[in-house]
C-alpha positions as CSV (number, residue, x, y, z in Angstrom):
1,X,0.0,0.0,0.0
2,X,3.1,2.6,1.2
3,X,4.4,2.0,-2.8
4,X,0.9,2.8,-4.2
5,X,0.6,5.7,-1.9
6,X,4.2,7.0,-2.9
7,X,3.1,6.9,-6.6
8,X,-0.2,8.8,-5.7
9,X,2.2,11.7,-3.7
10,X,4.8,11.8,-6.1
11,X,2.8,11.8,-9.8
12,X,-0.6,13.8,-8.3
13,X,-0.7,15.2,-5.4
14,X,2.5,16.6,-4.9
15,X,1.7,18.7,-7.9
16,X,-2.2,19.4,-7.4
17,X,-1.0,20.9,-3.8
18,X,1.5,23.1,-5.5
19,X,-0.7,25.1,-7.4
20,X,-1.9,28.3,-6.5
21,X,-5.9,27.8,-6.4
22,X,-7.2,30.7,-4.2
23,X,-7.4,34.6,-3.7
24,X,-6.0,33.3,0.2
25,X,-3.2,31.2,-0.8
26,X,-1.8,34.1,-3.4
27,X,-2.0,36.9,-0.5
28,X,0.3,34.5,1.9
29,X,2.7,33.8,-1.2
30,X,3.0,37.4,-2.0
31,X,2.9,38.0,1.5
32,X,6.0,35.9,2.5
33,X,7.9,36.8,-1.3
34,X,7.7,41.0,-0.2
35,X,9.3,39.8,3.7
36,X,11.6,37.7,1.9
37,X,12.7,40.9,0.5
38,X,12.9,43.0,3.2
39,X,14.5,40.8,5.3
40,X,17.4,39.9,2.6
41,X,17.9,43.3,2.4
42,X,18.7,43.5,6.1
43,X,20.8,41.1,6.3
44,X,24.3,40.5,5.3
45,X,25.2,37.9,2.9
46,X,26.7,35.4,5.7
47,X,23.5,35.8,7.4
48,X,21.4,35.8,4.2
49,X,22.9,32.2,3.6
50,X,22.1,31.0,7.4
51,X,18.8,32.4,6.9
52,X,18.0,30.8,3.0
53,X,19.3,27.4,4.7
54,X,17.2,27.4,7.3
55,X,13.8,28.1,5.3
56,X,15.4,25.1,3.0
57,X,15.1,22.9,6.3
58,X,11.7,24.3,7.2
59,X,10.6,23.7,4.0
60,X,11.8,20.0,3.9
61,X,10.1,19.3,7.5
62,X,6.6,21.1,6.1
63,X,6.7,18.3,3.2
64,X,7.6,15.6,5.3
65,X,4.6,16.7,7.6
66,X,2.3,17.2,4.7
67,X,3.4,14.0,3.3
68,X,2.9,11.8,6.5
69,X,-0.7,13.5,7.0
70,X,-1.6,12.2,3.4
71,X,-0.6,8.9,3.9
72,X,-2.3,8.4,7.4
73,X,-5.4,10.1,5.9
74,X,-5.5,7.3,3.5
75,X,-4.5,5.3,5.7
76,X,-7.4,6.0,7.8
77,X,-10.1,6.0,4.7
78,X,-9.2,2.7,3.8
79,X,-9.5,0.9,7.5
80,X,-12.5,3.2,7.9
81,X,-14.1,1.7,5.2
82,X,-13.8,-1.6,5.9
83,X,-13.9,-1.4,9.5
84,X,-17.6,-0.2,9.4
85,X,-20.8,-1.0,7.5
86,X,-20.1,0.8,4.1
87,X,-19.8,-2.1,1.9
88,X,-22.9,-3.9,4.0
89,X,-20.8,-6.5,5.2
90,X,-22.0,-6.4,8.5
């Protein structure tokens, strides 16, 4: 199930999530872009680099994150739906 789940994530999901799909989502990625701006120019380019590596690792925990929660949701469906009475099995 983990492998058909990883093909799922990797050829659909991954890429359905990505995209920009509401007014809400394009105000926080304009939002973060302009502080991305004024903070780099604050900063000097050691820092800049400290600062670019550690939104790398954030980023790389938030898709782990995201990733786990879409496999335990479907994790979840599937036991859900044979765990109770949708197919009329008991």
């Amino acid at each position: 199930m983990k492998e058909t789940l990883e093909k799922l994530w990797n050829e659909l999901f991954a890429e359905e999530c990505a995209l920009i799909s509401s007014k809400e989502e394009g105000a926080l990625v304009k939002k973060a872009a302009e502080m991305h701006k004024t903070v780099d120019a604050l900063l000097t380019m050691e820092q800049r680099e400290a600062v670019e590596e550690y939104i790398e690792a954030v980023y790389e925990m938030q898709d782990f994150s995201v990733k786990k929660a879409f496999f335990k949701g479907c994790e979840f469906a599937v036991s859900f739906f044979f765990d109770t009475d949708f197919f009329g099995k008991e």
